[in-house]
TINU-278123 format. One line per field, with one value per residue (C-alpha): x, y, z; residue in three letters. Coordinates in steps of 0.25 Angstrom, whole numbers, plus 5000, padded with zeros to 4 digits. Example, Ala and Ser with C-alpha at 12.3 -4.5 7.8 and 13.67 -1.06 7.14 Angstrom:
// residues 2
px 5049/5055
py 4982/4996
pz 5031/5029
residuo Ala/Ser
//
This chain:
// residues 385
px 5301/5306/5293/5286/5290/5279/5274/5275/5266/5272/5263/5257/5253/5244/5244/5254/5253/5243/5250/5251/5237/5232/5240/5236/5221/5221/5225/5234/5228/5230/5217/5208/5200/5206/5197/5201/5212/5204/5209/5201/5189/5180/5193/5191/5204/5198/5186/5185/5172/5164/5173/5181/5195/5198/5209/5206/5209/5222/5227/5226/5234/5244/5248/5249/5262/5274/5277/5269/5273/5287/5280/5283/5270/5260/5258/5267/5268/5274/5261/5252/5258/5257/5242/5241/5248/5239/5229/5231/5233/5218/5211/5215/5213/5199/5197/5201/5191/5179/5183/5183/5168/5163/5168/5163/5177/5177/5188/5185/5189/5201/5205/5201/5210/5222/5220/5220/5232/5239/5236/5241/5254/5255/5252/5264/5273/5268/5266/5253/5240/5239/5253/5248/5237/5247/5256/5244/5241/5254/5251/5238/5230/5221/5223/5208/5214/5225/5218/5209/5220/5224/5209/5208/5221/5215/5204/5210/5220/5207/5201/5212/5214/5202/5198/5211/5214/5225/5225/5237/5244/5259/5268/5280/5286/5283/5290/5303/5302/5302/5312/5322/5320/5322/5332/5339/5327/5327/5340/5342/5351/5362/5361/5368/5360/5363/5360/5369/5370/5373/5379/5383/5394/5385/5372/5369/5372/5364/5351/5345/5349/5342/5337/5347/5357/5351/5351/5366/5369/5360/5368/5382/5386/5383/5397/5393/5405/5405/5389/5393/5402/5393/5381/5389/5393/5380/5376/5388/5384/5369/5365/5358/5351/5358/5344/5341/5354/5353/5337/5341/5355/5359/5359/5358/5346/5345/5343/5331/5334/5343/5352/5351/5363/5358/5368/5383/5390/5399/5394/5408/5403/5389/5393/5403/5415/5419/5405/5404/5416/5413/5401/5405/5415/5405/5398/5383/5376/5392/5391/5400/5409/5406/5409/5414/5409/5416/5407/5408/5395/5396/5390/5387/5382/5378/5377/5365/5365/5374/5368/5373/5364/5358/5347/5335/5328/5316/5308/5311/5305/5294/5283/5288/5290/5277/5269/5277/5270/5258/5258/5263/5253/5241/5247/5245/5229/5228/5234/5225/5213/5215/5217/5202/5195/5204/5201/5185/5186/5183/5193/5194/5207/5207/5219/5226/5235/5244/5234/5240/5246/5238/5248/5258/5272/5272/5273/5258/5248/5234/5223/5219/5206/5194/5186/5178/5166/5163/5168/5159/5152/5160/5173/5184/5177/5182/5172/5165/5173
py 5262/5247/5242/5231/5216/5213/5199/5200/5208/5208/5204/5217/5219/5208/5199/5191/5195/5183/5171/5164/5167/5162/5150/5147/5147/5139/5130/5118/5108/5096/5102/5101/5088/5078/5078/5074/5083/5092/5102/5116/5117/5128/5135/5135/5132/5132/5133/5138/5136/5136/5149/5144/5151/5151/5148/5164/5168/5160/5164/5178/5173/5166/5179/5186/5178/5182/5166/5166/5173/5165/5152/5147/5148/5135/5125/5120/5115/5129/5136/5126/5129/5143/5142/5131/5141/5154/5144/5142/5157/5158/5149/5155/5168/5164/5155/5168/5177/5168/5169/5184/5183/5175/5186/5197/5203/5213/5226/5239/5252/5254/5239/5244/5255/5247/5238/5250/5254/5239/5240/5254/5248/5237/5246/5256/5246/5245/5261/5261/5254/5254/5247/5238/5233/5232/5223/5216/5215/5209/5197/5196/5199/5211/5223/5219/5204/5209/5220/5208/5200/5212/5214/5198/5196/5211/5205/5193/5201/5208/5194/5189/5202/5203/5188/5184/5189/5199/5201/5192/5194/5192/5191/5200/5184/5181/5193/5191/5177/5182/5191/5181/5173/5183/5193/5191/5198/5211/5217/5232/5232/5240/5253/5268/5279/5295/5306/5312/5328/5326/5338/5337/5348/5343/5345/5339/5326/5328/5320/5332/5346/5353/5368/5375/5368/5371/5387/5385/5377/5388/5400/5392/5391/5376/5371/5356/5354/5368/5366/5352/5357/5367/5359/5347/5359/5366/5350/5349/5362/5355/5369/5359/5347/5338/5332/5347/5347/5334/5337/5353/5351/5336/5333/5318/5308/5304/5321/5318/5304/5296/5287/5272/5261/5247/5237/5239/5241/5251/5264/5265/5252/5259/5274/5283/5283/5291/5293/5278/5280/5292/5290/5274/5285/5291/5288/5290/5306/5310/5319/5318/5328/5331/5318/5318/5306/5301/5306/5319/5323/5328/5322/5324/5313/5311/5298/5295/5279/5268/5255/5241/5228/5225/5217/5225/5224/5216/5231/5235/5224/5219/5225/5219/5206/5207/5209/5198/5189/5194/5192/5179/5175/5181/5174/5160/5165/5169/5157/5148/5155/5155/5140/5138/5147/5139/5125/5130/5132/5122/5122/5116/5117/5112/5118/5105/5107/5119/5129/5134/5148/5158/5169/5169/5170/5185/5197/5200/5189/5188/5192/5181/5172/5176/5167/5156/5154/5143/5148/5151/5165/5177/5169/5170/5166/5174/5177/5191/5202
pz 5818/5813/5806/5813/5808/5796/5802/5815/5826/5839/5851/5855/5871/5876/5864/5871/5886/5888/5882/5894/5900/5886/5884/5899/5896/5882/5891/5885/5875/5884/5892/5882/5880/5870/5856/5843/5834/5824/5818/5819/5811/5805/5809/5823/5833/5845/5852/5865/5872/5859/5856/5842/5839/5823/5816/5812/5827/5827/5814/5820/5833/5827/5817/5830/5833/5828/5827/5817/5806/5807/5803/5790/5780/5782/5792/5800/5817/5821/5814/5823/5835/5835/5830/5843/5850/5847/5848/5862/5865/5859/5866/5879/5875/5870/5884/5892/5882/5883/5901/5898/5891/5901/5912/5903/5905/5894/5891/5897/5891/5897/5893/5878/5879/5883/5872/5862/5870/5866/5852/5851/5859/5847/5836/5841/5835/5823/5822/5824/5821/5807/5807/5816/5810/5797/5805/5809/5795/5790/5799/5794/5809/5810/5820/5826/5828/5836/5842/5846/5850/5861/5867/5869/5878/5884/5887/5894/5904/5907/5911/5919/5926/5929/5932/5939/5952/5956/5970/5976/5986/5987/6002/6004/6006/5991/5987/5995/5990/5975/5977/5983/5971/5961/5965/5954/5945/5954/5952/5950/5937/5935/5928/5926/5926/5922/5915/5903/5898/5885/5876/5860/5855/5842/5845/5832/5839/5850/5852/5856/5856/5868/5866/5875/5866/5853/5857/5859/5846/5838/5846/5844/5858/5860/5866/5871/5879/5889/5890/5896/5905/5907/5912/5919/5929/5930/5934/5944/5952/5955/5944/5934/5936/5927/5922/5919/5910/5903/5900/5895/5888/5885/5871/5873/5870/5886/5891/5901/5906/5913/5904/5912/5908/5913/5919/5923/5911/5912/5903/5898/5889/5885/5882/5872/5878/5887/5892/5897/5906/5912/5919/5923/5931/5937/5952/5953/5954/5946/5937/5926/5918/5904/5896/5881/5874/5861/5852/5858/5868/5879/5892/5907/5914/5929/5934/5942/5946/5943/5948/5949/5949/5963/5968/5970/5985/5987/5991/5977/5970/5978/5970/5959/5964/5970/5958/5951/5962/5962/5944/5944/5955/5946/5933/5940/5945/5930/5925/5934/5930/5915/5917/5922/5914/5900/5910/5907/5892/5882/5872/5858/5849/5835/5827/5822/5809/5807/5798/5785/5786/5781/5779/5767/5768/5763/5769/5770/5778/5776/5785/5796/5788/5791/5802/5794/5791/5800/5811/5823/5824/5829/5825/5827/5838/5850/5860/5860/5866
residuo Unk/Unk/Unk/Unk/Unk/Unk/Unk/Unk/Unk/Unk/Unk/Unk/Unk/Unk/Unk/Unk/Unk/Unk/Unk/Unk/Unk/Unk/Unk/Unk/Unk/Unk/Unk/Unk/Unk/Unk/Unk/Unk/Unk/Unk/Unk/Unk/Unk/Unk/Unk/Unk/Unk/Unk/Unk/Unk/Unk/Unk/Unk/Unk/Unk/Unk/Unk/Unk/Unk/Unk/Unk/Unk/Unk/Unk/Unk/Unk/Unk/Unk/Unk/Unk/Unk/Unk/Unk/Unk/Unk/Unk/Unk/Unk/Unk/Unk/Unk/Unk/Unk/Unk/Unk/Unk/Unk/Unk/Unk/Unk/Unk/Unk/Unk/Unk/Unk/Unk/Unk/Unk/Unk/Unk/Unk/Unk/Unk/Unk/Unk/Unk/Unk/Unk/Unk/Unk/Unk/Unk/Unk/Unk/Unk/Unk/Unk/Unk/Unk/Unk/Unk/Unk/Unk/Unk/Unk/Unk/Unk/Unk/Unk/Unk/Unk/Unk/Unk/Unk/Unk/Unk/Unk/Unk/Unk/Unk/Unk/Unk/Unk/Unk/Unk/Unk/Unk/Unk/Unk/Unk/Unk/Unk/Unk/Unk/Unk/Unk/Unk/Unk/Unk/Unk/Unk/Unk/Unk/Unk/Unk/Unk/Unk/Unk/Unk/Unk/Unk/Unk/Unk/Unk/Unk/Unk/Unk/Unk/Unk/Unk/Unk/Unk/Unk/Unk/Unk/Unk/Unk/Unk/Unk/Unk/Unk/Unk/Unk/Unk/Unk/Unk/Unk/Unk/Unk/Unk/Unk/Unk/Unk/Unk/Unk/Unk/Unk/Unk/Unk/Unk/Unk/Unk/Unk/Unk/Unk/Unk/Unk/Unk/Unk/Unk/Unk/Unk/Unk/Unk/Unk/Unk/Unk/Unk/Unk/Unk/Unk/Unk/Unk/Unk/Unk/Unk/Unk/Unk/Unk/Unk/Unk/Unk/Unk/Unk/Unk/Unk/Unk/Unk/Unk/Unk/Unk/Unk/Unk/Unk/Unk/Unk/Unk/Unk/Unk/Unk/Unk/Unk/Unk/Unk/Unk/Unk/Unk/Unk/Unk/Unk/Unk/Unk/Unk/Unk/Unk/Unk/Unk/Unk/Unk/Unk/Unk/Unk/Unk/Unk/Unk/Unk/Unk/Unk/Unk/Unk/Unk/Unk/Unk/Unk/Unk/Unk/Unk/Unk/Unk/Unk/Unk/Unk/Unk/Unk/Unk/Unk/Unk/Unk/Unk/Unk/Unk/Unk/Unk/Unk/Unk/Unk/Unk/Unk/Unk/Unk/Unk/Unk/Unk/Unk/Unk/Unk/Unk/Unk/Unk/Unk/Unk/Unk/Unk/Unk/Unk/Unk/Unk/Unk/Unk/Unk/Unk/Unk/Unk/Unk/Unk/Unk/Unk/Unk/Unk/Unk/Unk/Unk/Unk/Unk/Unk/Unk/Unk/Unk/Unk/Unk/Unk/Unk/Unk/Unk/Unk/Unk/Unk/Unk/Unk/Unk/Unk/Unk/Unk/Unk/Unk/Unk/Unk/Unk/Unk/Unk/Unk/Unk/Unk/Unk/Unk/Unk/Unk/Unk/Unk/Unk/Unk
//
């Protein structure tokens, strides 16, 4: 397995999925009242409802983001508009936490099992935790930061799942509607679709060599070409189930499944002549006769479904469809609510000048600073959860 990029952390699940909610609810600049420019003090960003966010805590964001390890070392006007950027990601995170405090909306424990289950998923990558937090590392953000990062956008699905309704109601009307207006997005693509018995006179070319095969090879009675011929018939005759033949005696990679082409290029184009041309011969539920291919495997093929692209009917769609309408009409009641509750929110911003970079041009960055001294009790500051 490829070794994960050194300086960069992928967004795992969740750590992205809220970007627009959160962008929604820090609101835009031009709402807030006009005060003088400052620039932060005592290393405080922002302040929320007496609530201050550090320059610690956007540090912390803005390693999260692959853009920033691309920036050049120092300030500069692409270093301050990621940080106003994660800024702003923060202040609607902390305006939805401070809602989610206020509704005592707290993580059950099935919630906290899903979260484990999310970092799991994200340390997966990375084979697992311990090379996790070592990535972690090298971009200079603990694993209880970005576990941290995780629970809070948990916690905010949970408060707009839970304070946003979800009952709507959609007309058989506005699904035609939709369906009339986007018939080009449900089409049925085109695909072919078969199974393959596949037999080696090499077994030692063979992706698998099954055990009736094996006992044959070991007694030196494997002859590839009269099992073949021998098998195809036994199928022919209704005998042997051509699934039972593949999953018993097919020496290829693909023995228990269907192999699916999508789109209507001819296999002739795809496979190892003369396999390709062989089946683009063949009618739908034919069964082939053995096939020689050029590097010498033997195959049996029986084509189960050769489709073309067609428009699917509204009856096989209209779930989906349905649900499309009933999301979209959920994402604007969630929208609308997440604009009040940011419209109730007193919110101060006061990052001015780019900050210097704190990380070296190496290969190793240093951990995050530590909150200062002067910032508020419980920095960096979140609210209690």
């Amino acid at each position: 397995m490829p070794r994960p990029p050194r300086r960069r952390l992928p967004p795992g699940p969740g750590l992205l999925a809220l970007a627009g909610a959160l962008a929604l609810a820090a609101g835009a600049r031009g709402q807030e009242p006009e005060r003088p420019a400052r620039t932060y003090t005592d290393r405080v960003v922002a302040v929320v409802d007496g609530h201050p966010i550090t320059m610690h805590e956007l540090e912390l964001a803005c390693r999260l983001h692959e853009r920033y390890h691309e920036l050049p070392p120092g300030p500069s006007s692409a270093r301050l508009a990621l940080q106003r950027e994660q800024l702003d990601s923060l202040v609607g995170e902390r305006v939805l936490l401070l809602k989610a405090d206020e509704l005592k909306v707290t993580l059950s424990e099935a919630d906290e099992q899903r979260l484990r289950d999310e970092l799991a998923r994200a340390a997966d990558a990375y084979r697992g935790v311990e090379g996790l937090r070592q990535a972690l590392a090298r971009i200079g953000v603990g694993y209880d930061a970005f576990a941290a990062r995780k629970r809070t956008h948990l916690r905010i699905q949970k408060l707009l799942l839970t304070h946003v309704s979800r009952e709507v109601f959609v007309t058989p009307e506005d699904i035609r509607r939709f369906y009339e207006q986007h018939k080009a997005e449900f089409e049925r693509p085109a695909e072919t679709r078969l199974r393959q018995l596949v037999l080696h006179p090499d077994p030692g070319r063979a992706s698998r060599v099954p055990p009736d095969v094996e006992a044959l090879v070991k007694a030196g009675a494997w002859d590839a070409r009269a099992k073949a011929e021998e098998l195809r018939g036994r199928i022919a005759r209704g005998e042997l189930a051509f699934e039972d033949a593949a999953r018993a005696w097919s020496m290829g990679p693909n023995h228990d499944v269907e192999d699916v082409f999508p789109g209507d290029t001819p296999l002739a184009d795809v496979l190892v002549p003369p396999l390709g041309e062989r089946i683009d011969a063949l009618a739908p539920g034919e069964l082939s006769e053995v096939i020689e291919s050029r590097r010498g495997s033997l195959h049996v093929v029986l084509l189960l479904d050769r489709t073309g692209r067609a428009a699917l009917h509204l009856r096989d769609v209209q779930d989906l469809i349905e649900m499309r309408l009933k999301d979209a009409v959920w994402a604007r009641r969630r929208d609308a609510w997440i604009a009040e509750v940011r419209d109730a929110a007193r919110v101060e911003r006061y990052l001015g000048e780019p900050a210097a970079d704190a990380a070296k041009d190496g290969d190793e960055a240093p951990a995050p600073p530590a909150p200062p001294p002067e910032a508020p009790p419980g920095a960096p500051g979140a609210p209690q959860r």
